[in-house]
C-alpha positions in Angstrom: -68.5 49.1 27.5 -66.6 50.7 30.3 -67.7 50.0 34.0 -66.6 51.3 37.1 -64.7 49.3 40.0 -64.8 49.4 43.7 -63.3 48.2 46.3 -64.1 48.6 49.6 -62.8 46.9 53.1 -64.7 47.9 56.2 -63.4 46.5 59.6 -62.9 47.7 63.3 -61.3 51.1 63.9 -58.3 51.5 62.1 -55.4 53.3 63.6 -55.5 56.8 61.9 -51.9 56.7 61.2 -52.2 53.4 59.5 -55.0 54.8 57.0 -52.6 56.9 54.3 -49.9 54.5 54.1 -52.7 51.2 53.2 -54.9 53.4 51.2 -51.5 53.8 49.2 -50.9 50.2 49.0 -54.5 49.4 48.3 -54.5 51.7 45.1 -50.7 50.7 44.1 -51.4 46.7 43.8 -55.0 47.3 42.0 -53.6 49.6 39.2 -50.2 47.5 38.6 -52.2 44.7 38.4 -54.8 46.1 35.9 -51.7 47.8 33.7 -49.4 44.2 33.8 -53.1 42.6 32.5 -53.3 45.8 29.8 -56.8 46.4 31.5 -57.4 50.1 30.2 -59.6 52.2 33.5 -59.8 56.4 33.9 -59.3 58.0 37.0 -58.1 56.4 40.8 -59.6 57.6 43.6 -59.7 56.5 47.4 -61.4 56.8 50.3 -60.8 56.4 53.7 -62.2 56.4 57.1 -61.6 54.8 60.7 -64.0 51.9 59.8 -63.0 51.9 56.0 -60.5 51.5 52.9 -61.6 52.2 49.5 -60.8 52.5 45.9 -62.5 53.6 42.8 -61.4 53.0 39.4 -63.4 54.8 37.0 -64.1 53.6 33.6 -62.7 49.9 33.4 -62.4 47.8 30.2 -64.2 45.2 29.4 -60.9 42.9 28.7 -57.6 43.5 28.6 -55.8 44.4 25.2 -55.2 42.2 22.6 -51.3 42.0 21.7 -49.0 40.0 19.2 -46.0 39.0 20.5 -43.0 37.4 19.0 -42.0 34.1 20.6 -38.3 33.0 20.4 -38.1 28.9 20.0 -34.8 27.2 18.9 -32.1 28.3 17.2 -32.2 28.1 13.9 -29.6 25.6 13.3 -31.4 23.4 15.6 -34.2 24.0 13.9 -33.9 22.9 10.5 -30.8 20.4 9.3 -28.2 20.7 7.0 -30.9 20.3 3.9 -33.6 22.8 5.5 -35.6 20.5 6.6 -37.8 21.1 10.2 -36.3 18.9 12.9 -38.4 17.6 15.8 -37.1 20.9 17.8 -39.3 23.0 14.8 -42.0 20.8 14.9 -42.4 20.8 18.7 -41.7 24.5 18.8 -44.6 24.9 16.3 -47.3 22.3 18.3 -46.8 24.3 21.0 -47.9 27.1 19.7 -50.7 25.9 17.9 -48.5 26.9 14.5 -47.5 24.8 11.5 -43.7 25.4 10.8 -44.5 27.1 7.6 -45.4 29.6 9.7 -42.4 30.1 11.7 -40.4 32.8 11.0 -36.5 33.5 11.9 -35.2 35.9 14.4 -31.3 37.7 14.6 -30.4 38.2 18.1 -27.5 39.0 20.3 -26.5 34.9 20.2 -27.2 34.2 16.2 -30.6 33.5 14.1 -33.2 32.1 16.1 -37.0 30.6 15.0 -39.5 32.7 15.9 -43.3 32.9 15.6 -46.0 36.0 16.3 -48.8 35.0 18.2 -51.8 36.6 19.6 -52.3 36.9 22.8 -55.8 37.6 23.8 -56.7 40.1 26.5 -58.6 38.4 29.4 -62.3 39.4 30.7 -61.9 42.5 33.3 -64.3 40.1 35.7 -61.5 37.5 35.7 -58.7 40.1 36.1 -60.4 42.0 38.9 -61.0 39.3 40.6 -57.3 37.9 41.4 -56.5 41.5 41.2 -58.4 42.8 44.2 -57.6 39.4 46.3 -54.3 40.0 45.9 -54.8 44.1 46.6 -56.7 43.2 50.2 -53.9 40.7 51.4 -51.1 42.6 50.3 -51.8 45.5 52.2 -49.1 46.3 54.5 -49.4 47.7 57.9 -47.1 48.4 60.7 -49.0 46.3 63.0 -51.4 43.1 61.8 -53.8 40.8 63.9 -55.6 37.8 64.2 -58.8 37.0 65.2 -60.9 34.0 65.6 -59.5 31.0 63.5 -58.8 33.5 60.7 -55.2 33.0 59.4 -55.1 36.1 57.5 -53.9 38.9 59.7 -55.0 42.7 59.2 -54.7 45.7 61.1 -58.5 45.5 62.8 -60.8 42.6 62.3 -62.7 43.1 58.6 -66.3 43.2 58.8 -67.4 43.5 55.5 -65.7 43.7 51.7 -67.4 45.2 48.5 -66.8 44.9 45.5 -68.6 46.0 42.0 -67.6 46.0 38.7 -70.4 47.9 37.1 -73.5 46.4 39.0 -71.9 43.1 39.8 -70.1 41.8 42.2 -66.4 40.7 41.9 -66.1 37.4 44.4 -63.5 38.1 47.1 -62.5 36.5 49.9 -60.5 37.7 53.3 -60.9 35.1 56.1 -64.3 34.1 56.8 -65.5 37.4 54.8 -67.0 37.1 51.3 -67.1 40.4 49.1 -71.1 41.6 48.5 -72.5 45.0 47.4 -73.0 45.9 50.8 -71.6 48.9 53.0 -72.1 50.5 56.6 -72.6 54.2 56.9 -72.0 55.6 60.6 -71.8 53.3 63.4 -74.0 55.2 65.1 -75.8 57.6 62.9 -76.8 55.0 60.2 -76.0 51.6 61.3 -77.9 49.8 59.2 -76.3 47.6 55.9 -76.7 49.8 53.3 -77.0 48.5 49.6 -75.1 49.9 47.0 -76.4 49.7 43.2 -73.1 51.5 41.5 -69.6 51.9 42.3 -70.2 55.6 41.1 -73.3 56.0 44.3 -70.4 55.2 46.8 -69.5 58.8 47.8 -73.0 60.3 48.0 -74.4 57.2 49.6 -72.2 57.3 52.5 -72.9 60.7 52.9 -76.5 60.5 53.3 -75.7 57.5 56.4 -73.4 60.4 57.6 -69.9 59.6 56.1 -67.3 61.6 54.7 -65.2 59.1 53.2 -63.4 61.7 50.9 -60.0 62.6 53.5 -59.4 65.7 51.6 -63.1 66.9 51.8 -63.2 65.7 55.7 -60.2 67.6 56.8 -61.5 70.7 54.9 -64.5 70.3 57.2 -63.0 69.4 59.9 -60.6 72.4 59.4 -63.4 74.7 58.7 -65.8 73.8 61.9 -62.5 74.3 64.1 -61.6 77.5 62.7 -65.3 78.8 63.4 -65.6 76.8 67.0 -62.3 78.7 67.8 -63.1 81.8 66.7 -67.0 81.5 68.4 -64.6 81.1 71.8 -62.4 84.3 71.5 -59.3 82.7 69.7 -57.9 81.0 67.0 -56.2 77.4 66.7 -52.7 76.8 67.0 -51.4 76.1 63.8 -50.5 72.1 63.8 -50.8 70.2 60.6 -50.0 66.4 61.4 -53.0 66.8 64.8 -55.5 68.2 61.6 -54.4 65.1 60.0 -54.3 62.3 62.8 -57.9 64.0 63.9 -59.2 63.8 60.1 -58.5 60.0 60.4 -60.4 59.7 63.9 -63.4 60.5 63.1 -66.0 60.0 60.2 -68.0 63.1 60.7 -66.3 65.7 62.6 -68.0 67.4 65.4 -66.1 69.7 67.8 -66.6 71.2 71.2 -64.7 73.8 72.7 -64.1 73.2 76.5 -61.9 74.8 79.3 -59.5 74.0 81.7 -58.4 75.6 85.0 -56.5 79.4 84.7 -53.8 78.7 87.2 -52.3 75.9 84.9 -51.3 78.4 82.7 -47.6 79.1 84.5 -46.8 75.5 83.2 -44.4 75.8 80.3 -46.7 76.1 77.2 -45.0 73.1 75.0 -46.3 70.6 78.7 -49.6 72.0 77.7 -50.0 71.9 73.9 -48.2 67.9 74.9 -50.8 67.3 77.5 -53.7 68.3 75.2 -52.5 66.8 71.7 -50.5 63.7 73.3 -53.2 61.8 74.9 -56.6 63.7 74.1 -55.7 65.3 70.5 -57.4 68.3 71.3 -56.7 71.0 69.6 -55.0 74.1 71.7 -56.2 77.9 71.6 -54.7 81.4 71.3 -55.3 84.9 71.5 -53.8 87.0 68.7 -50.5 87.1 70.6 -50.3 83.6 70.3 -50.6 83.2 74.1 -52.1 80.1 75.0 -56.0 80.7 76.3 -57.4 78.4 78.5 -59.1 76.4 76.6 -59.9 73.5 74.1 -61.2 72.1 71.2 -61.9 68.6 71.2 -63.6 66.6 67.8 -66.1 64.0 68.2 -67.2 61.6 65.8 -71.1 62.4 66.4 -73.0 65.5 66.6 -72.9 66.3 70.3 -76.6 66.5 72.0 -75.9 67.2 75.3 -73.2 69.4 74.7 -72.1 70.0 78.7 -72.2 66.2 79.3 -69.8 65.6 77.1 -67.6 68.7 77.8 -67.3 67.6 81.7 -66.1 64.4 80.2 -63.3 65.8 78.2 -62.6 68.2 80.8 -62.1 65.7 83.8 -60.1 63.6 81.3 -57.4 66.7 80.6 -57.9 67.9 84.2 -56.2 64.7 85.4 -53.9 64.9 82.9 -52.6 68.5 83.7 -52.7 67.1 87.2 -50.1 64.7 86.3 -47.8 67.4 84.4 -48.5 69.7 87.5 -47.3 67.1 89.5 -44.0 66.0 87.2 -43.0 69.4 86.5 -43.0 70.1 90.7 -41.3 67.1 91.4 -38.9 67.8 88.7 -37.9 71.0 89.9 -36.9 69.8 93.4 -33.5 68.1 92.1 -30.9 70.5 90.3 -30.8 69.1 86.2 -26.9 68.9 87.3 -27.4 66.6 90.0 -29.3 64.4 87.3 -26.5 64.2 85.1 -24.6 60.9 87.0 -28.2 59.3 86.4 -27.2 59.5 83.0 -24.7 56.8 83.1 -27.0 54.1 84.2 -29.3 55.1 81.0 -28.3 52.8 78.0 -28.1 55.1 74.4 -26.8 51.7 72.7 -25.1 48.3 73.7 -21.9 48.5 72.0 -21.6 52.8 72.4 -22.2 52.7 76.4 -24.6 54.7 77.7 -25.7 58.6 77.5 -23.1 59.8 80.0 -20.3 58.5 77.7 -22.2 59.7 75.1 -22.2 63.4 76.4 -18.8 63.5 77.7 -17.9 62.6 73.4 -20.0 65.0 72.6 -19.3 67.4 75.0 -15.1 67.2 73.8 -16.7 67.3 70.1 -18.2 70.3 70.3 -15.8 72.2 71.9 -13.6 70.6 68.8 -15.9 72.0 66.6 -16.1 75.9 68.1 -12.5 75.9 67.6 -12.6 75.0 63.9 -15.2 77.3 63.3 -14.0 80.7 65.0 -16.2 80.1 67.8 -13.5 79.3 71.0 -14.9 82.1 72.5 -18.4 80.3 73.0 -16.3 77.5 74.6 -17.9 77.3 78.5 -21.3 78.0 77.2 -21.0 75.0 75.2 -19.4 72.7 77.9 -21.9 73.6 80.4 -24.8 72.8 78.1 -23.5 69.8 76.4 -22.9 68.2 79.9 -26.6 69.3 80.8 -28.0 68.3 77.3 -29.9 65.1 78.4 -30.1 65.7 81.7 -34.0 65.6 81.1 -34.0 62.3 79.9 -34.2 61.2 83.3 -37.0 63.5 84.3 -40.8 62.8 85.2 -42.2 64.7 82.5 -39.7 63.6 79.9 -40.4 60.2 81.4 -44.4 61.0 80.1 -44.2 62.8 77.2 -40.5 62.0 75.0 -41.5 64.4 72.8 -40.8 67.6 75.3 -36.7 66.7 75.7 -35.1 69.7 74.9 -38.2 71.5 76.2 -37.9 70.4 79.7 -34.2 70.6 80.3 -34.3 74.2 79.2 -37.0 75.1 81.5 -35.3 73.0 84.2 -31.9 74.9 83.7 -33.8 77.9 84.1 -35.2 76.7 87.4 -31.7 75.4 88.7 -30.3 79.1 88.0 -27.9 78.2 85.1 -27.4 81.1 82.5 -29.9 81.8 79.8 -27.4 80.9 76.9 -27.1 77.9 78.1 -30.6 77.0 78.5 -31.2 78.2 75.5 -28.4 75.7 74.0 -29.8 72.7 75.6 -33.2 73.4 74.1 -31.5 74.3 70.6 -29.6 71.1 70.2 -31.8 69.1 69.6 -33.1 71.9 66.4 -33.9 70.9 63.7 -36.2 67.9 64.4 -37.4 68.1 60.9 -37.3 69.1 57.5 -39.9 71.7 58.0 -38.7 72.9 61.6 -36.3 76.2 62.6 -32.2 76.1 63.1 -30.8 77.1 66.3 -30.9 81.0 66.5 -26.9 80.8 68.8 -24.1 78.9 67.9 -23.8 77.0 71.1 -27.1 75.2 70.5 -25.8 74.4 66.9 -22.3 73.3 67.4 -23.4 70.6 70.3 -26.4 69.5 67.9 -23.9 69.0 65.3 -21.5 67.1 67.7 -24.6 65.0 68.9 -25.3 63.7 65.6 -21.9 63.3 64.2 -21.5 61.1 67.2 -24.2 59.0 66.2 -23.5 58.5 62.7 -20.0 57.9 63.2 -20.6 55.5 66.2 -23.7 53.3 64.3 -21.9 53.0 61.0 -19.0 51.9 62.7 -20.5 48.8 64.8 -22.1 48.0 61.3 -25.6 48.9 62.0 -26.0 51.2 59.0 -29.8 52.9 57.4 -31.0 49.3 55.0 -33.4 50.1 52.2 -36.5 51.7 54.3 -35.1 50.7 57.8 -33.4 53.5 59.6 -33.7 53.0 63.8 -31.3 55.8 64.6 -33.0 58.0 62.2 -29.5 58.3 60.6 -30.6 59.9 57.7 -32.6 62.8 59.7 -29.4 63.5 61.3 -27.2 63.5 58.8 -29.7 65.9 56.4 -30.1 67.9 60.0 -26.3 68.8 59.9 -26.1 69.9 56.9 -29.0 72.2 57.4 -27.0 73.4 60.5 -23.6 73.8 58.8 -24.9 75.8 55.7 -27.8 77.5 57.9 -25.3 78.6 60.4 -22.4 79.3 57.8 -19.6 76.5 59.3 -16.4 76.2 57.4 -14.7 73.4 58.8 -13.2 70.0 57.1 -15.7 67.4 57.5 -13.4 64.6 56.9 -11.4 66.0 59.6 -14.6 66.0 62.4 -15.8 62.5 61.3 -12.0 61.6 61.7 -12.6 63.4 65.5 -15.4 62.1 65.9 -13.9 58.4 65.6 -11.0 58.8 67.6 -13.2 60.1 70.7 -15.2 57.0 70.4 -12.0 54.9 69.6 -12.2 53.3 73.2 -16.0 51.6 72.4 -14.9 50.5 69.1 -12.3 48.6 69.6 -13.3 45.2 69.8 -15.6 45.5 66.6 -15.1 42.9 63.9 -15.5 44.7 60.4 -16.6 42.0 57.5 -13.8 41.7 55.2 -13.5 44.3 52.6 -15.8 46.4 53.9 -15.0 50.2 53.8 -13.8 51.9 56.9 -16.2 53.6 59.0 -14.9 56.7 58.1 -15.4 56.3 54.1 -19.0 55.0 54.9 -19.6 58.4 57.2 -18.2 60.7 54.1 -20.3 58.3 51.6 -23.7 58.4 53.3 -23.2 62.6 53.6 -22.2 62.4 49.9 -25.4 60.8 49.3 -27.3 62.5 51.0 -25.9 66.1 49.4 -27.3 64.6 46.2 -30.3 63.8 47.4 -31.1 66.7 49.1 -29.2 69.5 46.2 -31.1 67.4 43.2 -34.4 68.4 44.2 -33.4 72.2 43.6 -30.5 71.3 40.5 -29.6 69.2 37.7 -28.6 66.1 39.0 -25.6 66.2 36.9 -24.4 69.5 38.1 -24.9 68.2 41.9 -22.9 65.1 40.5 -20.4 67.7 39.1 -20.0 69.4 42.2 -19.6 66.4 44.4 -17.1 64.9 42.4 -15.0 67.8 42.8 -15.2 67.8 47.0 -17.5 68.2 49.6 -14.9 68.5 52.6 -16.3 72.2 53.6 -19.8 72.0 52.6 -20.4 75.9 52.5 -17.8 75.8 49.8 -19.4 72.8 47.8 -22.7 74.8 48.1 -21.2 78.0 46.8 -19.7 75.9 43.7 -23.0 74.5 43.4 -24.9 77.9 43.1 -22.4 79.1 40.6 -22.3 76.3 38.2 -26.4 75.8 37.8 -26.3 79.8 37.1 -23.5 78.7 34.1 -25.5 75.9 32.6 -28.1 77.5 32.1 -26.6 79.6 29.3 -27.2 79.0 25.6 -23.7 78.8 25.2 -22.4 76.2 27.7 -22.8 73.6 25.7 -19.8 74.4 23.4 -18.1 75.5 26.2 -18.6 72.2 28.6 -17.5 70.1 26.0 -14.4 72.1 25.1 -13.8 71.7 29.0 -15.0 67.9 28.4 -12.3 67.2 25.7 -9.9 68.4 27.7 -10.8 66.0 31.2 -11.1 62.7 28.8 -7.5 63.3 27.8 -6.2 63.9 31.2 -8.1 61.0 32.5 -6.8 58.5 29.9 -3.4 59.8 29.9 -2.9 61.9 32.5 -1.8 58.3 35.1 1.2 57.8 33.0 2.7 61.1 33.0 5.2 62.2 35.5 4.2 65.3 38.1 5.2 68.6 37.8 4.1 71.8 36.2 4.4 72.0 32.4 8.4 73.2 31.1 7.1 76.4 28.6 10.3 76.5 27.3 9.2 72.7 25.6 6.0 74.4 24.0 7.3 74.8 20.2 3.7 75.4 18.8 2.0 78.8 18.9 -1.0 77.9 20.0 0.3 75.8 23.2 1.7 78.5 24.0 -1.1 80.7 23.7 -3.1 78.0 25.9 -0.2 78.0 28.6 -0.2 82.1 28.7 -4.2 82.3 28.7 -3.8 79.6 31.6 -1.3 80.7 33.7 -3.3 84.4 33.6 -6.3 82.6 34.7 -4.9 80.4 37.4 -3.4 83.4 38.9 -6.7 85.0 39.2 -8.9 81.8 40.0 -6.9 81.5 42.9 -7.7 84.4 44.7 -11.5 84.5 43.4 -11.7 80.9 45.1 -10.0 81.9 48.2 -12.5 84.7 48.6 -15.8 82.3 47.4 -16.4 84.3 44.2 -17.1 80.8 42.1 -19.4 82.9 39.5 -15.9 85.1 39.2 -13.9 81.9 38.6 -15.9 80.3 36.5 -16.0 83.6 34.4 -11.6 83.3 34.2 -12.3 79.6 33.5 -14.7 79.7 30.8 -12.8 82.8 28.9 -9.9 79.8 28.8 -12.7 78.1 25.4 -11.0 79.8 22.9 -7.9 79.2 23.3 -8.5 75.6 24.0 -10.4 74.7 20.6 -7.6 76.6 19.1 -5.3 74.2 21.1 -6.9 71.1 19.7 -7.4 72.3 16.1 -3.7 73.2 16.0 -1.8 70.6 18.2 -1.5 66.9 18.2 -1.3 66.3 21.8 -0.3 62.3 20.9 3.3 63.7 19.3 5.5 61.0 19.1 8.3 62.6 20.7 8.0 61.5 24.6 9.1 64.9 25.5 6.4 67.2 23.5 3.5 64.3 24.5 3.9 65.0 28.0 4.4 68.1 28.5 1.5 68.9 26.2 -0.3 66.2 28.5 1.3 68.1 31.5 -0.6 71.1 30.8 -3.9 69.7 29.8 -3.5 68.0 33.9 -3.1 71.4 35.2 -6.0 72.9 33.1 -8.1 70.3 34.0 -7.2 70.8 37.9 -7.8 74.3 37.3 -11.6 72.9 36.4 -11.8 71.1 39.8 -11.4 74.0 41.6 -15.3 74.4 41.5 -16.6 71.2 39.8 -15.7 67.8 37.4 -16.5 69.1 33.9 -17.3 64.9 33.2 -20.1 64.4 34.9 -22.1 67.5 33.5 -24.2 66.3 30.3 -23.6 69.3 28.1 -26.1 68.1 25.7 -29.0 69.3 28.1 -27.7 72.5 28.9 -30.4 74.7 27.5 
């Protein structure tokens, strides 16, 4: 009869960004270990609060399933001798497995005939699975920060307080530290702080809902969504729109309760990011607009209690933010008073990294990179903008406010440029640079902002790969991959045609002076096939969640030097492969690359001789080719890869005719290659837009 499990782990306050990333753990070890014990169970669910981590397993199996398996012993001429009699090896073989050798059977493997035997294997009680299961589920819980306490040895983010654990209405024995699992829980700390007993795993929600819980994070940040919304509203405004503050808030707080407060008017001439920074950053309150999205002065903070004397706890949020806008008051005058240029030597005594010098040689790379970079992209005459910014560009690092708050770089030195009278564009530009921060987040709207951006990170990547300090499974420090991801949103965003072998090979030689005293390990790739490997990777990462991964493979294979190009060939080639008739068609084009790659090494270059083309339907191929490479040229020169791949693909017909017709394997030397010769120049027709190998025409639909 199935039963239902939980699991629950209460302790201190946990970190709110620590909460998603164990609840994921906590529900990944439980279910791997149920499946490797075949312990059948329904649906996961988990729960999670400052003071909590929970699973649910709904309907769990009473044991695990029953399987045969087929046990391989010795080989079967150890086994039995030259008469067919058992040998000791047989007998043993069979003892073991509480068999007689009469009913051993024999086995043909890879290595020859082993003995073999089928035996049961019984699935063990759930009660005995659960319970190694969910001791090895709460230690193996992995957070970014673990501590001690007492004479514990066991280490967790916050001190546990309690474990629960059911299996129906018993209790699963658990141990963490000095903490033994019961079928006890805590509902509010201050609501309902009483121990609570719980009867059934399936109570747990509604139970900690009556002691004023809402473990469920999906149903708490709907609330707590809902009762800012209407608080907001109630106050003359609306919230300003910020997802990851809804969910660091949600996983503050067991039962949301928010208050709306105010702060002083004249604050309001302070650069609106310093605000939204100085309200989220330390408080996480929420911010408030009109329907201009003009910043209102006011405030919505969330408590974790029902508020009863709602003014005594506004004037303590409020003299916690007024101090804090005091501070940014204070930063953002003090600021002011020195020109962001005269800040720019300060730079140099700023470390970015040991072996790469520090952010004033930094800059000056960048600066030279970017100006590099306008004049491969048509862009020379942005040239001073981008010089003046790019030498300003982390200025703010060594600011006050920057000092406080990391987050408003970019912010602050373009509303410091502003204050020390440089141009708009190149305000603008220093705040742009650092665009996108992520994924989700807009590209520079000028090229200046852009090109320096792109120059920033290509600096990086080129200058951390090189001293060998490349992204390792998870671990990226430099946020390498963010970069790399961010310039190729910038280049296709922005519409860059530029080699990108050829900047990374820049981008090297301007840091050439810091890297020359770095030992590479023997037979490690240059720094600059790493750079164009980690972009390649990262292309079919990025492409393959929009396109078959073996078109993106396709594409890649045939170049990625001008990424608006590859992208282009990309678009055009999913559009093809799509058809019901590509199939044929790719492995025509298929036939034709397997040839050239098995024999296309060990002919000499050069274009095919037509006067050597005896058969009629070589030269029908050669005709049909030449035509099409005449116009494929100009259709790739002007980007029209759906036109090309139109010229290419009208090239079928006269290929299968090709290979009905001709043996391309003559035995005269002379007819081979030049039949050979012209399958080469066919197939580097193909590269033009992609490598016909790599696409699996079977799936083409």
């Amino acid at each position: 009869m199935a039963r239902d499990l939980l699991l629950e782990v209460g302790a201190e306050e946990i970190p709110a960004s620590f909460i998603g990333p164990a609840l994921e753990d906590l529900r990944r070890v439980v279910t791997e270990r149920m499946a490797d014990a075949r312990l059948k169970h329904g649906d996961v669910n988990v729960y999670g609060t400052p003071r909590r981590l929970a699973v649910l397993v709904r309907g769990v199996a009473d044991a695990g399933e029953d399987v045969v398996k087929e046990v391989l012993g010795p080989s079967a001429k150890a086994a039995f001798d030259a008469q067919g009699k058992p040998t000791k090896a047989a007998e043993k073989f069979a003892e073991g497995l509480k068999l007689t050798v009469e009913q051993l059977g024999r086995a043909q493997t890879a290595k020859g005939e082993y003995v073999s035997a089928r035996v049961e294997e019984k699935g063990r009680p759930a009660a005995d699975i659960l319970k190694d299961a969910l001791h090895v589920a709460v230690h193996s819980i992995n957070f970014r920060k673990s501590m001690r306490w007492g004479d514990v040895e066991a280490s967790f983010a916050r001190p546990v307080q309690w474990l629960l654990a059911l299996l129906g209405g018993d209790v699963v024995p658990v141990v963490f530290g000095d903490v033994k699992s019961g079928r006890v829980t805590y509902g509010h700390r201050f609501l309902s702080p009483g121990a609570i007993e719980l009867k059934a795993p399936g109570d747990y929600e509604a139970v900690l809902e009556k002691a004023n819980v809402v473990a469920d994070i999906a149903k708490r940040r709907a609330q707590l969504v809902q009762k800012v919304t209407a608080a907001a509203k109630a106050a003359g405004g609306q919230v300003l729109e910020d997802e990851g503050l809804v969910d660091q808030v949600t996983n503050l707080v067991e039962l949301p309760s928010p208050v709306v407060g105010t702060f002083e008017e004249r604050h309001l001439d302070l650069p609106p990011e310093v605000l939204v920074q100085e309200m989220k950053g330390h408080q996480r309150y929420f911010s408030l607009v009109d329907g201009a999205g003009k910043l209102l002065p006011k405030f919505i903070a969330v408590s974790n209690t029902p508020v009863r004397d709602e003014q005594l706890s506004l004037r303590g949020y409020q003299r916690v933010l007024r101090a804090r806008l005091a501070d940014g008051r204070f930063f953002y005058d003090e600021d002011r008073k020195t020109p962001l240029m005269d800040r720019v030597e300060k730079l140099g005594r700023v470390v970015w990294q040991g072996q790469l010098g520090t952010y004033l040689e930094k800059v000056e790379r960048f600066r030279s990179l970017a100006v590099w970079l306008a004049g491969q992209t048509q862009r020379a005459g942005e040239s001073a903008t981008i010089e003046r910014a790019a030498t300003l560009a982390k200025a703010d690092l060594v600011t006050g406010m920057v000092g406080e708050f990391p987050e408003l770089q970019g912010v602050m030195g373009r509303e410091y440029a502003r204050a020390s009278g440089e141009p708009e564009a190149v305000a603008l530009a220093i705040f742009e640079h650092y665009l996108p921060r992520g994924a989700e987040d807009a590209l520079p709207t000028k090229d200046a902002g852009a090109l320096i951006g792109i120059a920033d990170r290509l600096d990086s990547l080129c200058g951390i790969f090189a001293i060998g300090k490349a992204p390792s499974g998870a671990a990226d420090p430099f946020g390498l991959r963010r970069a790399c991801l961010a310039i190729i949103r910038l280049v296709l965003g922005r519409g860059y045609r530029f080699s990108l072998s050829v900047a990374v090979d820049e981008a090297l030689r301007l840091l050439a002076p810091k890297l020359a005293n770095v030992k590479r390990k023997a037979g490690e790739p240059a720094p600059r096939e790493q750079v164009l490997e980690f972009f390649r990777g990262r292309l079919k990462a990025l492409w393959g969640e929009q396109h078959r991964t073996d078109v993106v493979e396709a594409v890649l294979a045939a170049g990625f030097d001008d990424l608006v190009s590859a992208h282009r060939r990309l678009e055009a080639l999913s559009l093809i492969v799509g058809r019901a008739d590509f199939q044929p068609l790719a492995a025509a084009f298929k036939r034709v690359v397997n040839i050239v790659e098995k024999q296309g090494r060990d002919v000499a270059g050069g274009q095919t001789q037509p006067q050597k083309l005896v058969d009629d339907a070589e030269r029908q191929l050669h005709t049909a080719f030449t035509q099409a490479r005449n116009s494929v040229a100009g259709l790739v020169q002007s980007d029209d890869f759906s036109g090309a791949l139109k010229e290419i693909t009208g090239l079928k017909p006269a290929v299968d005719t090709f290979f009905d017709k001709v043996m391309v394997m003559a035995e005269d030397k002379d007819l081979r290659e030049n039949r050979i010769r012209l399958l080469v120049e066919i197939g580097a027709l193909f590269n033009q837009v992609a490598d016909f190998s790599k696409i699996q025409a079977e799936t083409a639909s």
